[in-house]
Backbone as JSON, one array per atom type, in Angstrom:
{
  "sequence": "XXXXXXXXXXXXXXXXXXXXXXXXXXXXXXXXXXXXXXXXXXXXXXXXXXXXXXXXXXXXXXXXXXXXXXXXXXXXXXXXXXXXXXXXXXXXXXXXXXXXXXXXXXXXXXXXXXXXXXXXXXXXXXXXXXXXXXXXXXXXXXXXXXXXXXXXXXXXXXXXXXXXXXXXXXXXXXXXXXXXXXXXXXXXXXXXXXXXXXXXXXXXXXXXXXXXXXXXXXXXXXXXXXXXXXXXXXXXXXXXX",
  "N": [[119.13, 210.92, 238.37], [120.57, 214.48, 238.11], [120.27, 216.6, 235.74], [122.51, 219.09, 235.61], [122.24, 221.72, 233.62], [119.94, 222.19, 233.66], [118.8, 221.51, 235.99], [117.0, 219.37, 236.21], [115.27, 216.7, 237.71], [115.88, 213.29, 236.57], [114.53, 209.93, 237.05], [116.24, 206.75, 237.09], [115.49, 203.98, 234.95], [114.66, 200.33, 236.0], [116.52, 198.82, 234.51], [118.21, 199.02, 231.98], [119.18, 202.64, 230.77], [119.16, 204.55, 228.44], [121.31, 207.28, 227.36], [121.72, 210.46, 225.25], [121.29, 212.34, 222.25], [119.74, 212.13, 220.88], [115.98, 211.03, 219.73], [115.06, 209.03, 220.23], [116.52, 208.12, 222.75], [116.5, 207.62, 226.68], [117.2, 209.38, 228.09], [117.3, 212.33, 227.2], [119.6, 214.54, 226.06], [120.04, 217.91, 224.77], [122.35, 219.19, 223.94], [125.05, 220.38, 221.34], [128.02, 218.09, 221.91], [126.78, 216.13, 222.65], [126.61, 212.23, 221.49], [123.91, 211.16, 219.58], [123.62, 208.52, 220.37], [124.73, 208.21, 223.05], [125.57, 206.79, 225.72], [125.23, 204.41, 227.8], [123.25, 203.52, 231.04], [123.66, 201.3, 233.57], [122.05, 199.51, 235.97], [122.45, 196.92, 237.56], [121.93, 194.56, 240.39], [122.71, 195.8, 243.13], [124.25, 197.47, 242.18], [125.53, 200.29, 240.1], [126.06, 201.86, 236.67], [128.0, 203.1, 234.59], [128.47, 203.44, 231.04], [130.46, 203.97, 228.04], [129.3, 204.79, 224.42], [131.17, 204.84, 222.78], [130.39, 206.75, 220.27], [131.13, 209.04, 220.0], [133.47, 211.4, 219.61], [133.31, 213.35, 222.03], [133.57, 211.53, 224.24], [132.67, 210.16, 227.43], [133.04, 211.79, 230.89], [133.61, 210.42, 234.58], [133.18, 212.32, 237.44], [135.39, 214.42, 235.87], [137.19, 212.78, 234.89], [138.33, 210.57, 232.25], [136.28, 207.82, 230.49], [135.67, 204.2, 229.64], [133.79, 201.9, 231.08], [132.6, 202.38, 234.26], [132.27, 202.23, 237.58], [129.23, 204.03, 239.25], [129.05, 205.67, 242.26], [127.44, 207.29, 244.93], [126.56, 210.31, 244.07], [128.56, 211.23, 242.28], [129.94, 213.01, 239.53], [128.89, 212.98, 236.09], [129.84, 213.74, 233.06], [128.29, 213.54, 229.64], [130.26, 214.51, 227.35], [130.31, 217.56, 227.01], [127.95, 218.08, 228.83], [126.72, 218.26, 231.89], [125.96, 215.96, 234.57], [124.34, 215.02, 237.42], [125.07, 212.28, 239.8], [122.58, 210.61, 241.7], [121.15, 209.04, 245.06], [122.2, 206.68, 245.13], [122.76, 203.61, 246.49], [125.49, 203.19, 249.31], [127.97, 201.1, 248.45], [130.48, 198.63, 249.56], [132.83, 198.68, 247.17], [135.26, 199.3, 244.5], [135.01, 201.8, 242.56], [136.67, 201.74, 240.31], [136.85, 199.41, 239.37], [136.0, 197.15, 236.58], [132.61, 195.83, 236.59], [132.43, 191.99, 235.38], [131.28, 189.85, 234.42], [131.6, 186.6, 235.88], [132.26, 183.94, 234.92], [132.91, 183.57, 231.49], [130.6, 182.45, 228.95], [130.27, 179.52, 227.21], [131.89, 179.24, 224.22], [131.87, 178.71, 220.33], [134.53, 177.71, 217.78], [134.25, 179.03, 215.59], [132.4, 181.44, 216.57], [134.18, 182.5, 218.15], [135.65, 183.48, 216.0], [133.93, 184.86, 215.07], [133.61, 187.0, 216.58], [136.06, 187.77, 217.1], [136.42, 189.47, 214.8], [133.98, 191.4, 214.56], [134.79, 192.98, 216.81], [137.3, 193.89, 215.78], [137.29, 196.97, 214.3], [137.25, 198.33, 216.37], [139.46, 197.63, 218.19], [141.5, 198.8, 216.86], [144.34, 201.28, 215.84], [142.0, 203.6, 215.47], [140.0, 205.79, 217.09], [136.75, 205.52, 218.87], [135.4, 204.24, 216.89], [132.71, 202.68, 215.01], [132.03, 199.09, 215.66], [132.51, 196.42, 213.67], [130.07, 195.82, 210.85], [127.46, 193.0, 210.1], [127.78, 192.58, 207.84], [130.56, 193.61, 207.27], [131.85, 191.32, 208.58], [131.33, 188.99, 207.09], [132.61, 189.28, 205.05], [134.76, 189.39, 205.77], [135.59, 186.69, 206.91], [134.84, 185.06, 205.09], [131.75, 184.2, 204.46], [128.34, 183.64, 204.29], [125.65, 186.57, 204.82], [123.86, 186.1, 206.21], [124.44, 183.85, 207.57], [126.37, 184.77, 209.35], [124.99, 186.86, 210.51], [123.21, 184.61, 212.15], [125.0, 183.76, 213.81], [125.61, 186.02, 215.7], [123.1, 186.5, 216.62], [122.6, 184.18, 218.86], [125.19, 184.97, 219.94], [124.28, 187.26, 221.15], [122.38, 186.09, 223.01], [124.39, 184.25, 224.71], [125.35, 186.06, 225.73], [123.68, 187.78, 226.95], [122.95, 190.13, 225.92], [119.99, 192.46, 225.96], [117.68, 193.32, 223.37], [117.77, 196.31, 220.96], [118.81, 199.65, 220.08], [122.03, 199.71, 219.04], [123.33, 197.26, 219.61], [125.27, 195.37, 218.46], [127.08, 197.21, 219.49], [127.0, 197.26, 221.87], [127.64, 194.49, 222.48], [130.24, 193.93, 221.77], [131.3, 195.55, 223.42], [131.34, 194.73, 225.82], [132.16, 192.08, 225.19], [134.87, 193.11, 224.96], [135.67, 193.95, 227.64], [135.64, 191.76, 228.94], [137.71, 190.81, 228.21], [138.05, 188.82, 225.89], [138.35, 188.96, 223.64], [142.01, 190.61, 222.01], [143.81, 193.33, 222.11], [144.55, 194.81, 218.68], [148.64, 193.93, 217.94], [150.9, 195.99, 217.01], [151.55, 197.96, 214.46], [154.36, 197.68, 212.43], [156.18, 200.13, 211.26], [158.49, 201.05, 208.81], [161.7, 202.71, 209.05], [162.13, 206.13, 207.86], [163.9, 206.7, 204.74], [166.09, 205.44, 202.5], [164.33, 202.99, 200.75], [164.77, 199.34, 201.18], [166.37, 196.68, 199.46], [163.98, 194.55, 197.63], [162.4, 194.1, 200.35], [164.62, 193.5, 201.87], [167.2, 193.74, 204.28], [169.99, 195.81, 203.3], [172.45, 194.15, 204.16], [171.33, 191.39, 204.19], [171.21, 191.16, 201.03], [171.41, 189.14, 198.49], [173.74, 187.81, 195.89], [173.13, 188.48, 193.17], [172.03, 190.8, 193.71], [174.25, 192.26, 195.08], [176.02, 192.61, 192.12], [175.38, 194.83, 191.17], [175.13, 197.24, 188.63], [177.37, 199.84, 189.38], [178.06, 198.46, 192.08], [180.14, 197.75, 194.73], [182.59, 195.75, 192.88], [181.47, 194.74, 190.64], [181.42, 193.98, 187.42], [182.23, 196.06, 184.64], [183.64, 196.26, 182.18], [185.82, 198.14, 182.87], [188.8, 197.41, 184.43], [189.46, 198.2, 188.2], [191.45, 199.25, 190.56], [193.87, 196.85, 191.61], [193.47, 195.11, 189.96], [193.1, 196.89, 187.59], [196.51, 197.98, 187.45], [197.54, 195.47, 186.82], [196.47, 195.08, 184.36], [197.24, 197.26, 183.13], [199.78, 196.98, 183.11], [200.66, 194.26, 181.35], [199.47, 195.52, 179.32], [201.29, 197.27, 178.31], [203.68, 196.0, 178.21], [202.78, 194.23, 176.18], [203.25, 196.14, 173.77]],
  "CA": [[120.19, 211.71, 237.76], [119.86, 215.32, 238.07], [120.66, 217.26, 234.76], [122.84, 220.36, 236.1], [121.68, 223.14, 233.41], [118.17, 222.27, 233.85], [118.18, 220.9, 237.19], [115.57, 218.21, 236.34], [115.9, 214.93, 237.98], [115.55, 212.15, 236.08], [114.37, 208.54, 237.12], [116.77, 205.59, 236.0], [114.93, 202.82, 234.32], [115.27, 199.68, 236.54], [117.63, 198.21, 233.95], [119.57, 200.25, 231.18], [119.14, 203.48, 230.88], [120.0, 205.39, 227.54], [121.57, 208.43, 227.47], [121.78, 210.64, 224.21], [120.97, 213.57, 221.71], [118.66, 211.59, 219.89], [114.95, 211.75, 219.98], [114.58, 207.71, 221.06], [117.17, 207.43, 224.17], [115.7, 207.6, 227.5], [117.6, 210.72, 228.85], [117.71, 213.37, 225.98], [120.54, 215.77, 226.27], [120.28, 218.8, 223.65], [123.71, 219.85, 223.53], [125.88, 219.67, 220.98], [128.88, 217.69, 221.85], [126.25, 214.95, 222.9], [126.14, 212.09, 220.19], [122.56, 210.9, 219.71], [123.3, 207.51, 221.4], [126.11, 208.44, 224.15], [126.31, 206.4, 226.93], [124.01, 203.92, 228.47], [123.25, 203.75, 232.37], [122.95, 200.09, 233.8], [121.55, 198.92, 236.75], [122.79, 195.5, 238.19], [121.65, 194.47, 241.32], [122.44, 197.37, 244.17], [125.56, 198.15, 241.55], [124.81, 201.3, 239.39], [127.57, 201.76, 236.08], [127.98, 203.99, 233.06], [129.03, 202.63, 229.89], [130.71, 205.28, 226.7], [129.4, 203.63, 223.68], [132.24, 204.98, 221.66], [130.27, 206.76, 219.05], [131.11, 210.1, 220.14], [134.31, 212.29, 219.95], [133.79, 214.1, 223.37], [133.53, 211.08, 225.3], [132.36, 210.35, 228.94], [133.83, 211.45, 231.84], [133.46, 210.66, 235.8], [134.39, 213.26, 237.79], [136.71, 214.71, 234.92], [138.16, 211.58, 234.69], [137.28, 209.93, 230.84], [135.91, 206.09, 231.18], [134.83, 203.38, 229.08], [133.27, 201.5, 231.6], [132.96, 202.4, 235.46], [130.49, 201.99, 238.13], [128.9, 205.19, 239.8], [128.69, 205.97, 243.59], [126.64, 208.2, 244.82], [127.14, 212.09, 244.17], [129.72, 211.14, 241.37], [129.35, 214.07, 238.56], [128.84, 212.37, 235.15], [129.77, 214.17, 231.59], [128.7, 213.38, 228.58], [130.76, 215.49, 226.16], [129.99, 219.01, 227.77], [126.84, 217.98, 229.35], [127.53, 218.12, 233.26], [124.96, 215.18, 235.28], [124.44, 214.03, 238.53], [124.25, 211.24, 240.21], [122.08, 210.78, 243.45], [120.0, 207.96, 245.12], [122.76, 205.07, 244.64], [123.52, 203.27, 247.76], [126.49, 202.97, 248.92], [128.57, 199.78, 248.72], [132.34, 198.86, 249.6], [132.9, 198.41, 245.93], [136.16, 200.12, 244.3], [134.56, 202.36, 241.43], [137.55, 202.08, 239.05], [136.65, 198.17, 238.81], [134.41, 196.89, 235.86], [131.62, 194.7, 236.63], [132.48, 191.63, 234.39], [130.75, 188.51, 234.76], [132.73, 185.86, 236.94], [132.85, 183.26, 233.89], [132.6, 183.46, 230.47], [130.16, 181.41, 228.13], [131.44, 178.68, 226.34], [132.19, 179.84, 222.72], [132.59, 177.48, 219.23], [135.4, 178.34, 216.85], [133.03, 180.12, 214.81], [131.76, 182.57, 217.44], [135.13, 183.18, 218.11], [136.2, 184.28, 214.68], [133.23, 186.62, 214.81], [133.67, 188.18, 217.75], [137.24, 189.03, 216.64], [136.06, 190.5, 213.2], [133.17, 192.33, 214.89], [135.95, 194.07, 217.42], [138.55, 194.93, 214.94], [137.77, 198.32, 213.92], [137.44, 198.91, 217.94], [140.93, 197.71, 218.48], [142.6, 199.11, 215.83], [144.7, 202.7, 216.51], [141.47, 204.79, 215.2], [139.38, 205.96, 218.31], [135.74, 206.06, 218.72], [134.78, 204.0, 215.7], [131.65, 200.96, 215.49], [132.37, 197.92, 215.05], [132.22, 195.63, 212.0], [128.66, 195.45, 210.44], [127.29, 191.98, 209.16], [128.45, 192.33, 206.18], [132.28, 193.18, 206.99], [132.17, 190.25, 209.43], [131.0, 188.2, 206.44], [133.44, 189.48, 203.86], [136.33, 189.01, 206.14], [135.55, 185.48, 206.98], [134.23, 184.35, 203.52], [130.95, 183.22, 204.71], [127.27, 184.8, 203.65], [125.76, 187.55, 205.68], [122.93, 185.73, 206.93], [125.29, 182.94, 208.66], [126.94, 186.13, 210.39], [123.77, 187.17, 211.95], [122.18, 183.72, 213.19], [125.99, 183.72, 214.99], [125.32, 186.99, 216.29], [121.96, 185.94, 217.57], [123.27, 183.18, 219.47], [125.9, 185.22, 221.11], [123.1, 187.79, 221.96], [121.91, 185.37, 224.16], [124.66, 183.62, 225.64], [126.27, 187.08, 226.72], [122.75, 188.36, 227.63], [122.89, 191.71, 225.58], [119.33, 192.87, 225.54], [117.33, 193.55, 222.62], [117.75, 197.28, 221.69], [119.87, 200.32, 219.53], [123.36, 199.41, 218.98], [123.46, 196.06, 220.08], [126.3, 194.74, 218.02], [127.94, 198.02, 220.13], [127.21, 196.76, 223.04], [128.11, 193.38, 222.44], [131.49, 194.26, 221.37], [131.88, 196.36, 224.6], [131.3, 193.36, 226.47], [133.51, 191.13, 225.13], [136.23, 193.73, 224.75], [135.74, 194.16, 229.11], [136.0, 190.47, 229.77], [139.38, 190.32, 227.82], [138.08, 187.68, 225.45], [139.38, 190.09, 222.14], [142.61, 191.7, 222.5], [144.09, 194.63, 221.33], [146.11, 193.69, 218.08], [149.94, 194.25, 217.83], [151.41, 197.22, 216.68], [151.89, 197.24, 213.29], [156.1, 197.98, 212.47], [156.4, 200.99, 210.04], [160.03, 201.09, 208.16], [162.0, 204.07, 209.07], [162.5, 207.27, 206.42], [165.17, 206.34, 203.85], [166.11, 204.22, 201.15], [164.06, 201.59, 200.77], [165.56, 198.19, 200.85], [165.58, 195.6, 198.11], [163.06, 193.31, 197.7], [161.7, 194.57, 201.24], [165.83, 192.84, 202.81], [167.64, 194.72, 204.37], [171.38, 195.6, 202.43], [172.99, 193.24, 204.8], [170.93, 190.29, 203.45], [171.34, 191.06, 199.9], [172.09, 187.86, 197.6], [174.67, 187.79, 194.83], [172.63, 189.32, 191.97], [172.19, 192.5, 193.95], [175.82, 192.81, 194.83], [176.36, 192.44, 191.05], [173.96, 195.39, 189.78], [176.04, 198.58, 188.28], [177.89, 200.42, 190.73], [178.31, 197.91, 192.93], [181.55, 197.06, 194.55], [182.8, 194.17, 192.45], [180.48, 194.51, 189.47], [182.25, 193.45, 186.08], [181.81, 197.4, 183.81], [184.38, 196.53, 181.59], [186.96, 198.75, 183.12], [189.22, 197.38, 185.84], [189.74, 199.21, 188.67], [192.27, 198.86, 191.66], [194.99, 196.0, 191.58], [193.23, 194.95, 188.55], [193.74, 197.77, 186.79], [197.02, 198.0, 187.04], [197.99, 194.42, 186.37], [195.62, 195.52, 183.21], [197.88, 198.34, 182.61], [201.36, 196.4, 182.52], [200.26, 193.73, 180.33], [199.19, 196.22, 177.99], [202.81, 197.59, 178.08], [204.13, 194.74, 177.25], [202.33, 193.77, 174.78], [203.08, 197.04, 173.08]],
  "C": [[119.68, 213.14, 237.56], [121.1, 216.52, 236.78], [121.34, 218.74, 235.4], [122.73, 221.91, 235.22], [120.51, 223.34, 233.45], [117.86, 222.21, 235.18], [117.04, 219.93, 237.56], [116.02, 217.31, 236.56], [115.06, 214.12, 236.98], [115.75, 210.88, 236.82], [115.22, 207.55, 236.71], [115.89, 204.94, 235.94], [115.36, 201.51, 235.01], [116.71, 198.69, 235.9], [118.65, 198.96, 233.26], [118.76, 201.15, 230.55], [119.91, 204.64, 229.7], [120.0, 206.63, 227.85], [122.21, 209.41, 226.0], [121.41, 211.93, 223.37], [120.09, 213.32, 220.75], [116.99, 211.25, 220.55], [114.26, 210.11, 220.36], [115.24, 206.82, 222.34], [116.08, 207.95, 225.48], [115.98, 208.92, 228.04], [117.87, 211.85, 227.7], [118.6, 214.5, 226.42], [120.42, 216.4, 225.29], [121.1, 219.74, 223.73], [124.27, 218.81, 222.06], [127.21, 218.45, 220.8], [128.39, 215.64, 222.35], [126.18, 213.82, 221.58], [124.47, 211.5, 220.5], [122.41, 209.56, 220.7], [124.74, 207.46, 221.99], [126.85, 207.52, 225.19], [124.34, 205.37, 227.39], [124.09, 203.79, 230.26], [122.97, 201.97, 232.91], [122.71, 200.16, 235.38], [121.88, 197.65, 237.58], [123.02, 194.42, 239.52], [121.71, 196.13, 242.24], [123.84, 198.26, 242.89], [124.79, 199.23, 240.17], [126.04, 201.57, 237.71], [127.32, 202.33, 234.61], [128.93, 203.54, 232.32], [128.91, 203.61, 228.52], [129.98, 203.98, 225.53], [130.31, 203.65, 222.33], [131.76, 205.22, 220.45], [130.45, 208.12, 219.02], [132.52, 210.72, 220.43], [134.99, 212.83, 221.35], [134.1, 212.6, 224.02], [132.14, 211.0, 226.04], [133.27, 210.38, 230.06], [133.26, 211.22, 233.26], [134.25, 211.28, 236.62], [135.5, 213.36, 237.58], [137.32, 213.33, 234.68], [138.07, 210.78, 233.02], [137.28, 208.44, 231.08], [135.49, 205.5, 229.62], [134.07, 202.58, 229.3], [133.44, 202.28, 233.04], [131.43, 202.41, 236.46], [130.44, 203.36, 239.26], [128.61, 204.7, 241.18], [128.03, 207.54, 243.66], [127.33, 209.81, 244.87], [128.27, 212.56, 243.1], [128.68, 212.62, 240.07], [129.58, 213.1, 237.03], [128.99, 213.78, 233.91], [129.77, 213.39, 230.51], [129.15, 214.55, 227.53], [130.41, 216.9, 227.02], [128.83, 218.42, 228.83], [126.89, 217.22, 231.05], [125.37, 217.22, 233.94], [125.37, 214.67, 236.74], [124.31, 213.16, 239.42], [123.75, 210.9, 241.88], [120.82, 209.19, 243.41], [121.04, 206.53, 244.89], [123.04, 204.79, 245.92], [124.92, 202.94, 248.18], [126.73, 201.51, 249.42], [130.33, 199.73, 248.65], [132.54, 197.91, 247.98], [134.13, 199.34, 245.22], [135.74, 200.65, 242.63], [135.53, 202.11, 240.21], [137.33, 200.5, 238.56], [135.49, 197.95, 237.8], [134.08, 195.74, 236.32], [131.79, 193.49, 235.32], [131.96, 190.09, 234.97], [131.64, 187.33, 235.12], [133.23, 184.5, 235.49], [132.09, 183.37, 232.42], [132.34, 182.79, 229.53], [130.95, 180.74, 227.35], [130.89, 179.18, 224.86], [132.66, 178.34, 221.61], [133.7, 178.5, 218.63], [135.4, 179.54, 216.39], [132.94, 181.22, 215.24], [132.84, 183.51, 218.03], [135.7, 184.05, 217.13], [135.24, 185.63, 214.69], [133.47, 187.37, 215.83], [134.97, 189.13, 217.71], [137.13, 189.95, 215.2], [134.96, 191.39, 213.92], [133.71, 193.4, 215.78], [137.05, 194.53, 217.27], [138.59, 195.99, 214.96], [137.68, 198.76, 215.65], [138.82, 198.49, 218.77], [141.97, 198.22, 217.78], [142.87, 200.5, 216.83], [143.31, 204.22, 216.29], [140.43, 204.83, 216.79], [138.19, 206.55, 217.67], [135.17, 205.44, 217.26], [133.85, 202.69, 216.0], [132.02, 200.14, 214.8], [132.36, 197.28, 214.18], [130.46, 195.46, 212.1], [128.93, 193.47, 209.85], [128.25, 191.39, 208.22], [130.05, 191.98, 206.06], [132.59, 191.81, 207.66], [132.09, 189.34, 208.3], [131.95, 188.46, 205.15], [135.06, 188.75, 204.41], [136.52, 187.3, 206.68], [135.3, 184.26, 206.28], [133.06, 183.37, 204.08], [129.95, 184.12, 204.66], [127.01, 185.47, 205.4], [124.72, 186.85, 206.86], [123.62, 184.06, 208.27], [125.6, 183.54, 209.7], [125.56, 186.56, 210.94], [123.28, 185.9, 212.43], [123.62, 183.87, 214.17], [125.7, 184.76, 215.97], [124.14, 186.97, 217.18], [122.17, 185.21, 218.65], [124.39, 183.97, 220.27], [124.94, 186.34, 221.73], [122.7, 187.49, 223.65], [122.65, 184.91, 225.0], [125.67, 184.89, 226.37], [124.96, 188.04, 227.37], [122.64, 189.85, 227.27], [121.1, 191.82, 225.29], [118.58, 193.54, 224.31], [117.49, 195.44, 222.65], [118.91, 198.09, 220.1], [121.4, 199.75, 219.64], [123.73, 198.07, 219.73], [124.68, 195.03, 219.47], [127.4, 195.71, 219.32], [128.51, 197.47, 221.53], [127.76, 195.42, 223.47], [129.54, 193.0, 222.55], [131.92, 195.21, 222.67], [132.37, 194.95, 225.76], [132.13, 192.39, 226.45], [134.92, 191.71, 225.24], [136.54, 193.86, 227.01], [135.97, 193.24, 229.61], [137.05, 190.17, 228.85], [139.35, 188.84, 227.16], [138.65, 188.34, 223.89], [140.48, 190.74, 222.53], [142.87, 192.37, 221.28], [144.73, 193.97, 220.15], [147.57, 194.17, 218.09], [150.09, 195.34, 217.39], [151.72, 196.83, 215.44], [153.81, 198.59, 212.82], [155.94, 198.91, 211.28], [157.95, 201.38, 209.69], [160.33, 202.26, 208.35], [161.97, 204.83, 208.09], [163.74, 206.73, 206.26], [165.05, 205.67, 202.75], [165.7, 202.9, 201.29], [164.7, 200.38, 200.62], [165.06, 197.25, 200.03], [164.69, 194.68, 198.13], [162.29, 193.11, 199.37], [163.26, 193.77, 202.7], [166.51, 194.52, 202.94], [169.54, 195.03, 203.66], [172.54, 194.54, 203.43], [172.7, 191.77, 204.25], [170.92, 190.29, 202.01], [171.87, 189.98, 199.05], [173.12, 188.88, 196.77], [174.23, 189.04, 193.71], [172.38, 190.94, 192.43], [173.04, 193.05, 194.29], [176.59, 192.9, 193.72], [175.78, 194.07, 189.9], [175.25, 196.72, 189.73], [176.51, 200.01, 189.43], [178.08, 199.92, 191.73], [179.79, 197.4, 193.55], [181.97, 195.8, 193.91], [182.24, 193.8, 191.09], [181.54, 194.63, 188.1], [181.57, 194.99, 184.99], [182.67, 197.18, 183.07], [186.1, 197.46, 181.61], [187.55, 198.36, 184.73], [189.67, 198.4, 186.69], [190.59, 198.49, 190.17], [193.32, 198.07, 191.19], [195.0, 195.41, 190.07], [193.54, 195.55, 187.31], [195.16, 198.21, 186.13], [198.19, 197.19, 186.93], [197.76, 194.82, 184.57], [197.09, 196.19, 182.36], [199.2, 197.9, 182.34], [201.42, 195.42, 181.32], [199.87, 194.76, 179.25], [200.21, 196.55, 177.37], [203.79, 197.03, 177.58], [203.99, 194.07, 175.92], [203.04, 194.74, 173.69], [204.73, 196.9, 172.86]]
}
């Protein structure tokens, strides 16, 4: 990868390949718009593939394009966040770059491992962008079970999804599962138009009795008839008199 304001090539690492503004990834970028741990680089047989790790604002893009996964051919221009890279030395293969690499079947999962994996990729499906995933802890609050249960699970899927020991490893974990379409997105959540709130959260169509009864309501008993009532009211009185 050859850095385009420096012009220094860099080596990939035969496996993954951090990329970052921090002073323990493998490729140090010192720009601003870099975050400290940006983007990792993998390796996977002859297949080459850059991965955002969604802790950064700018992004990554391939040639201009912005990605969350994609796999590099050779000569492709890589950004992280401002920071213009390029890539050389990949062979080529009839491979369609916009596809992610996702492993052909996916480990068998308990209940359990399921529940965490959807609490650990909540805040990454929700509408906020660019946020990390559930820690430990929230995984263990939102499932009512201690923290240390929530990590031996986490261990255990470690392994059976093959995430390497390493920085952000819940991140990556949660990338992973979110690419093989075993978490989805969640629903949209329905926000009530501007206006007058409706009773008891019904809408005035469904209203029972007692709320067609409340003061001012058509029909509501105030002591003073009004309409046909009224002036039945009003002859009887006449009479009387």
């Amino acid at each position: 990868m050859r850095i385009e304001d420096s012009g220094l090539v860099v080596p990939l690492r035969p496996d993954v390949t951090t990329v970052g503004r921090g002073r323990g990834v493998d490729i140090r970028l010192d720009d601003p718009s870099v975050s400290r741990l940006h983007a990792e680089i993998v390796r996977r047989g002859p297949y080459v593939y850059v991965v955002d790790m969604g802790l950064s604002r700018n992004g990554t893009r391939v040639n201009g394009r912005p990605i969350a996964r994609r796999v590099l051919e050779d000569g492709d221009v890589v950004s992280f966040g401002t920071a213009r890279c390029r890539m050389g030395g990949i062979p080529r293969e009839e491979v369609d770059p916009d596809v992610e690499l996702r492993r052909a079947v996916a480990p068998e999962l308990t209940r359990r491992e399921v529940d965490v994996l959807t609490a650990l990729c909540r805040p990454a499906l929700s509408d906020e962008a660019f946020v990390a995933p559930a820690t430990a802890r929230d995984i263990a609050g939102e499932l009512v079970v201690t923290e240390a249960a929530v990590k031996q699970h986490l261990l255990r899927l470690y392994q059976k999804f093959r995430i390497p020991e390493g920085a952000n490893r819940r991140t990556r974990l949660a990338n992973e599962v979110i690419a093989m379409g075993l978490v989805r997105p969640l629903p949209p959540v329905h926000v009530p138009q501007q206006g007058r709130p409706p009773i008891d959260g019904r809408p005035p169509g469904m209203r029972g009795p007692a709320e067609a009864r409340r003061p001012g309501a058509p029909g509501h008993a105030t002591g003073h008839p009004t309409g046909p009532a009224r002036a039945a009211h009003t002859a009887a009185s006449r009479r009387a008199s």
